[in-house]
N, C-alpha and C positions, 0 to 999 in steps of 0.2 A: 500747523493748522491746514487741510486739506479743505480746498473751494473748486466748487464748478462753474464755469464760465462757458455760455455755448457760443459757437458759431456756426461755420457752414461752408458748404464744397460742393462745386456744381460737379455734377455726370452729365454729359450731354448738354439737355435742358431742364435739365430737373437740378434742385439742391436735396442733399442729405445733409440730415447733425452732424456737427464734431463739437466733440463735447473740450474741453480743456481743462484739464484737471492740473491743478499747482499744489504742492505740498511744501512745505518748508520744515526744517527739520532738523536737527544738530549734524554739523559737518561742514563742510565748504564744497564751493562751486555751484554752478550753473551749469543741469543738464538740461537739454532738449531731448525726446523721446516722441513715439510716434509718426516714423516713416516720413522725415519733412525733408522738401526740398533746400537747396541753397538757400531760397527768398527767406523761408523760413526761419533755417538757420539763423541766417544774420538780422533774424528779427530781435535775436538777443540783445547786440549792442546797441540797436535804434532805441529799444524798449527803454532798456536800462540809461542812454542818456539824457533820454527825454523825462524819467519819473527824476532823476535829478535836478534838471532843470527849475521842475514845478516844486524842488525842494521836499520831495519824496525823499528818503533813503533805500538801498538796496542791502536787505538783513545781512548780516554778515554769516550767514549760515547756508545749510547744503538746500537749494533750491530746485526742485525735478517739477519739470513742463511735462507733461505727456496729452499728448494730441490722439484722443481715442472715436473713432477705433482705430487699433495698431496698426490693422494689415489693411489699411486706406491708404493710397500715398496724399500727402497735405501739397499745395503748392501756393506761391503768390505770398504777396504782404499782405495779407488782410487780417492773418490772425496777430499783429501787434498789437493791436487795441485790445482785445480779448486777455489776453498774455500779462498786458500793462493793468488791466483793473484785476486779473488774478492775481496780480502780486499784491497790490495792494490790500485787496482785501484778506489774503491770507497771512501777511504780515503785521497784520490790525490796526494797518496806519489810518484807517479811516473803517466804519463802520459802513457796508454796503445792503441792505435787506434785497433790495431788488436784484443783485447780478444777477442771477437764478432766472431769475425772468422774464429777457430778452436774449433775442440772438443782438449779437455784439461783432461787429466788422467795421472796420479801418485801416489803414496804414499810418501810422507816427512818423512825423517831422522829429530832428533833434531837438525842435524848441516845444513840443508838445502840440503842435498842430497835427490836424489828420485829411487825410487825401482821399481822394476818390481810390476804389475799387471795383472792379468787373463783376458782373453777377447780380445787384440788388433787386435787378426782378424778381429771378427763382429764389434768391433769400429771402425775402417778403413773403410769398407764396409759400413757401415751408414755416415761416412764422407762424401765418394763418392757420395753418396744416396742423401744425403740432400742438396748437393754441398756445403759445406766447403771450406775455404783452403786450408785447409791439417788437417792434425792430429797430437798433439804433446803429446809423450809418452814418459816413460821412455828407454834408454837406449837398455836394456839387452830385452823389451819388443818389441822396434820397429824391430828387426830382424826379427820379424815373417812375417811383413810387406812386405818387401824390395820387392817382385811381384809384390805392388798394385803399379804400377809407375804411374798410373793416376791421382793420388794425391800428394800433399806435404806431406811427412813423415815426422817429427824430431824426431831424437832420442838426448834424454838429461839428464844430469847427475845430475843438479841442479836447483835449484829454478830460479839462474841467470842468467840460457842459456835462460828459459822461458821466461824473463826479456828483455833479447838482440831482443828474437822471437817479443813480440808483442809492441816492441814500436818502430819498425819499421824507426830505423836511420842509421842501416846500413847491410852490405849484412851478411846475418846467413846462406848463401849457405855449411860452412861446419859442420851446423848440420843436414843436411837433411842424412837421415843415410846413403843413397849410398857414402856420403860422410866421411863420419868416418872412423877413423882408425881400429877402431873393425871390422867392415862389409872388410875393407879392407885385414887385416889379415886372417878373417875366410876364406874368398873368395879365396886367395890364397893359405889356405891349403888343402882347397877344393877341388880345380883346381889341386895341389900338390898330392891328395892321389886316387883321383877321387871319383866315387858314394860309401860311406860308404857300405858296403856288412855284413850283420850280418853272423857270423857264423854258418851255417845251413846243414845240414847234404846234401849231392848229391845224387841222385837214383841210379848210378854208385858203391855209397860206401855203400851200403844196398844190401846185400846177398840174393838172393831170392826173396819171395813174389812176384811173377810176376802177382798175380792174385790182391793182393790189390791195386798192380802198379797201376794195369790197372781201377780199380775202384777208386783211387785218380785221377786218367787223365781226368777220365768220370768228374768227382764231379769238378776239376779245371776247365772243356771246358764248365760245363752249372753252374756252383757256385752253385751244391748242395749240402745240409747237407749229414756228410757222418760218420758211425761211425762204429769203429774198436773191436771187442770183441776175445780175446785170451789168452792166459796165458802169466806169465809173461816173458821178454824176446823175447817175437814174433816178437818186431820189432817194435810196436802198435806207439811209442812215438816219433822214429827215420822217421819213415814216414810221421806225422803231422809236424812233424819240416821241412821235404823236399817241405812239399807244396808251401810254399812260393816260392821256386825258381821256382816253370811251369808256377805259374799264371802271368798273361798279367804286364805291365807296367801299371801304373795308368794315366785316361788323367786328365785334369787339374781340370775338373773340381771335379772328383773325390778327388785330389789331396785337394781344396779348402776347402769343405764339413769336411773332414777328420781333416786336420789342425785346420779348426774353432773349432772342437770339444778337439782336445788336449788344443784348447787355452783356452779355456774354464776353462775345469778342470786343468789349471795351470800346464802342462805339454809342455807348448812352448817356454818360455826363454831359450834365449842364443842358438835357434835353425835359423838359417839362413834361411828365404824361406820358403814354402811349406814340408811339408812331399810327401816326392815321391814315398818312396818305402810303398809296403801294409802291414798295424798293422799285429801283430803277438800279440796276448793275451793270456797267459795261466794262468790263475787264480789256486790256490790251490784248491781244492775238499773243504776246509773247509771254503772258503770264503762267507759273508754273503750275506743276498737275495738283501742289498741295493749295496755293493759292484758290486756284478753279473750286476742289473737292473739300480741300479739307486738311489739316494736318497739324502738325509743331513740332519740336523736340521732346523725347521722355516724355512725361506723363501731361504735357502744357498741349491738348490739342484743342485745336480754334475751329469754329466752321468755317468756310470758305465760301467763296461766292453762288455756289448755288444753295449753302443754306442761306447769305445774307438776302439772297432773290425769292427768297419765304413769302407768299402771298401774292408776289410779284412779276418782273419780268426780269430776267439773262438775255440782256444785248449782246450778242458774240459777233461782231465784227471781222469781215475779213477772216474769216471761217476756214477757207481752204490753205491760208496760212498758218494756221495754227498747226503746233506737232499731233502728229497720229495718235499717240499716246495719250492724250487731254482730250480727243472728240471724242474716241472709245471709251473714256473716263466717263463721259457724260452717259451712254448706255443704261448702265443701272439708275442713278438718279431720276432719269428723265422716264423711266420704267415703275420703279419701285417709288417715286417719291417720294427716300429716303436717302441718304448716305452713309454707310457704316466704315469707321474709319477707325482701323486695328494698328496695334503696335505691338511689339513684343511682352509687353505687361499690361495693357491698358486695350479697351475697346470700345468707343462712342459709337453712339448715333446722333444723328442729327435730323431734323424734318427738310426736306430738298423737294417743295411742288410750288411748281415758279409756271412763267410761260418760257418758252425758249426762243426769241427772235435771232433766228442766225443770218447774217447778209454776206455774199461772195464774188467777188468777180468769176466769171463763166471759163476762164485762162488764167495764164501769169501776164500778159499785156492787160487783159480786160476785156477786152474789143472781140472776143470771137462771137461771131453774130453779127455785125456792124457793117456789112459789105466787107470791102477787103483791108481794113485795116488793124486784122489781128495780124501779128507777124511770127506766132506759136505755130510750131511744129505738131502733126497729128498725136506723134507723142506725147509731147509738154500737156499739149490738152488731157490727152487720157488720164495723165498722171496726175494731174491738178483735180479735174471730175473723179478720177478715183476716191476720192478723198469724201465725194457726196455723194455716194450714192452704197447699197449695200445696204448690212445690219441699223446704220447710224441713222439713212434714211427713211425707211420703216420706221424708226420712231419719230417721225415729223410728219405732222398729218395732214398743213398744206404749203408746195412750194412752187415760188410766184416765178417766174421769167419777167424782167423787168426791160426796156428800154429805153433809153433817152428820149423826154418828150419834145415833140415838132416843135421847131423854132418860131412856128406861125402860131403854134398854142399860146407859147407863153407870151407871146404878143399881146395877143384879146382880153379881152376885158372882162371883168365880173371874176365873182368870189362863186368856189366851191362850198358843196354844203361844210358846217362848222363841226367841231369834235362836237360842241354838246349836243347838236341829235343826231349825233351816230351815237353818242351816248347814253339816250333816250331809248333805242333800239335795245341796246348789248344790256341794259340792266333791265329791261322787261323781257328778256330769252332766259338771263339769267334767275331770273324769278319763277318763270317757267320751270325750269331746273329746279329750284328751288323746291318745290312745289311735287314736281315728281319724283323725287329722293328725298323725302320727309322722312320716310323709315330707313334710310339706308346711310352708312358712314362716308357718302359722300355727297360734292355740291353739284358738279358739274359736269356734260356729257365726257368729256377727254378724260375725265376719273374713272369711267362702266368698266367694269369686269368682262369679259365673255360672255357670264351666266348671264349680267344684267343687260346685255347687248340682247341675248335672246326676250329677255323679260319685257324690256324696256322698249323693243326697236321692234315689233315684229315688220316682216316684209309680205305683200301683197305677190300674187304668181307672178304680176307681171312685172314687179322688182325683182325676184329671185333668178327670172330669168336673162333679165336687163343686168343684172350683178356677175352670174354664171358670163356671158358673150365677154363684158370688162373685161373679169380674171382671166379667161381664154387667150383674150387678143393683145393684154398688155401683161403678162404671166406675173400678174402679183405675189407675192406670198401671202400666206394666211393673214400675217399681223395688218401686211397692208391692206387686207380685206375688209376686217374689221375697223380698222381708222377709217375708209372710206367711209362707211354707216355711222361712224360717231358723229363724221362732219356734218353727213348727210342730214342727220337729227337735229343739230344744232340752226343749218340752214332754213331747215322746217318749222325749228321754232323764233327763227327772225321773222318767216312768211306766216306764223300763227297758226298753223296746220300743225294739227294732232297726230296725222300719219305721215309718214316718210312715202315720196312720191319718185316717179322714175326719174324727175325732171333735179328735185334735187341731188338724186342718185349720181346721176347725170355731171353735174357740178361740182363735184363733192371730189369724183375720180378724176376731172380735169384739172386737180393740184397734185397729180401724182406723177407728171412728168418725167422723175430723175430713178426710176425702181426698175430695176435691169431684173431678167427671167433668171440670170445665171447666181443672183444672189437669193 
């Protein structure tokens, strides 16, 4: 008897069908077909000891799996569950009406239990898509779910709730996961503790710096890359930790986008809902170019930390240590707001539009600028600033010079203004923004095209003349031309000014510091 069983396979961030088709039929063995990996592979003998287990038998005849379509490669344990209700139902150990009519993903314990799996975002989302059901996942998976209420969800622990699900003889209402006890519990200590708040430093409890303040406010109200050089101590790492608190709330759909991609890379179980508040990444200096970007073995590729900083912000620390190789990596992402990450048989994409906070000491001691107690060689310097300044530079649109604040400051008394009205500020520029790309595929100034620089930005004679002397005297390049007016726009809409004026013109190129004529 031949059955179809569906499931699913993520590209990127999308999922596509895979359909699984079991036939049983006079002969012997157990083939697998359809281009499956190892995991796959050996989803055989999981399969087949867990339906023993639940006192299933395994027909004694020729059994062919085919995982369609062929020329897909399959990976991961998810299709055991699929595999396991295709057996049974095509061997008639149990009457099933419903297979047909859910995507079906799990992984099988030997004792019939089933485990989380990667992806039940975009599997839900293709559900919906293809009109299904609903979607039956494991457990600790379906939490990620519990938003998509326009479909049937089940969350399930075993092979036998599956069982209950599609042979449809009586009401399985308390596995749909709104209805579990888990979602129930979490929910209420949720509602108990309120929105999770990571520990993040306030702009109130940061001494000074009113000048980088004020160049992290700019960088929050239009999401540009923004990066910090000082010695150690300056504050550099306590202030990228504050960002989080000015920037806006995430809307949904943000919210969605973001989720799908933790779900991906196996970072969504046992998380309730959506991710609401915005990623915070800060990868080691010594982290690899695939980690940073993007990669895996064979056909298993993961986003990386600039997709996981989806929405959010890339803390890169200690910047001029890092290898050359991983900051030119960063190039295209921080350009295209994409990452396209090829392999020999396979080619993703991933979405990569983050902020990018980079912080550096100014040397290899730190201290050059500090009187005399840098002890680097005009060399060592060059080689170390080699590393900021150029192509990489041009794409960060404002960079701070930072120094250790006076010992008499941090004496004095009294609190600095707080994050939340800086945060007051940066989601009323943002709505600004907001407001003027209604028609257009993006939110915010650091996203303009060219075209829309012209559209959006125009300049008065006595900016384009005030912009011409800049470029003249500090030999920008083009790109860094244009970032100066993104900034410059953004700054204008903190001050509530409709037009871009000299004075923010002004402002905007005194974060262009580190942009040499010869690059």
């Amino acid at each position: 008897m031949l059955t179809h069983i569906y499931g699913a396979k993520c590209i990127g961030i999308d999922a596509v069908k895979v359909t699984v088709e079991i036939d049983i039929d006079r002969g012997i063995g157990i083939h697998l077909v359809g281009l499956a990996d190892a995991a796959v592979k050996e989803s055989l003998l999981r399969t087949t000891t867990a339906l023993e287990s639940l006192g299933f038998r395994i027909p004694g005849k020729k059994i062919v799996i085919n995982l369609a379509p062929a020329d897909l490669h399959k990976n991961g344990s998810g299709y055991d569950l699929p595999i396991a209700v295709g057996i049974i139902a095509s061997s008639e150990q149990r009457e099933l009406p419903g297979a047909g009519k859910y995507i079906i993903m799990g992984e099988l314990g030997l004792d019939g239990s089933i485990r989380g799996i990667q992806g039940a975002l975009p599997f839900t989302e293709l559900a919906m898509a293809e009109q299904f059901s609903g979607i039956i996942l494991p457990l600790e998976s379906a939490l990620e779910a519990v938003e998509f209420k326009n479909t049937m969800v089940y969350g399930v622990s075993g092979l036998a709730d599956v069982i209950r699900i599609l042979e449809e003889k009586e009401d399985v209402s308390d596995l749909l996961i709104w209805n579990t006890q888990i979602y129930r519990k979490m929910k209420r200590e949720q509602q108990h503790i309120g929105a999770q708040v990571e520990d993040r430093p306030d702009f109130c409890d940061i001494i000074g710096q009113e000048s980088a303040k004020r160049a992290l406010e700019i960088a929050a109200a239009g999401s540009h890359n923004l990066i910090f050089i000082g010695s150690p101590g300056s504050g550099k790492s306590s202030l990228a930790k504050a960002l989080p608190g000015i920037l806006p709330p995430m809307t949904d759909e943000e919210a969605t986008l973001t989720s799908k991609i933790y779900s991906i890379a196996g970072k969504g179980p046992n998380r309730l809902g959506l991710i609401r508040q915005r990623p915070f990444r800060a990868p080691h200096y010594s982290a690899s170019l695939a980690a940073i970007v993007g990669g895996g073995a064979g056909d298993t590729i993961l986003p990386g930390e600039v997709s996981l900083a989806q929405n959010g912000v890339l803390f890169l620390d200690e910047f001029g240590q890092m290898p050359r190789s991983v900051i030119e990596a960063l190039r295209g992402p921080i350009e295209d707001r994409k990452v396209v990450i090829s392999r020999l048989r396979s080619k993703v994409e991933y979405p990569a539009s983050f902020m990018l906070v980079a912080a550096s000491n100014p040397c290899p001691c730190g201290y050059y600028g500090e009187g005399d107690r840098c002890n680097c060689t005009p060399t060592q310097r060059m080689n170390y600033l080699g590393k900021l300044s150029g192509p990489m530079m041009d794409r960060i649109d404002l960079q701070v010079w930072m120094r250790p604040v006076d010992s008499g400051r941090i004496l004095q008394s009294g609190k600095a203004e707080p994050s939340s009205e800086v945060a007051k500020r940066v989601l009323k520029a943002r709505l600004t923004q907001k407001f003027r790309f209604a028609g257009e595929p993006i939110l915010t100034n650091s996203e303009m095209t060219n075209k829309m620089i012209e559209r959006y930005c125009p300049l008065s004679e006595e900016c384009r003349r005030t912009m011409a002397e800049m470029i003249a005297r500090m030999g920008l390049s083009m790109r860094a031309y244009f970032r100066i007016i993104k900034v410059a726009r953004t700054i204008a809409d903190l001050a509530g000014s409709d037009d871009i004026k000299v004075a923010h013109l002004v402002e905007a190129a005194g974060y262009r510091f580190l942009d040499r004529r010869e690059y």
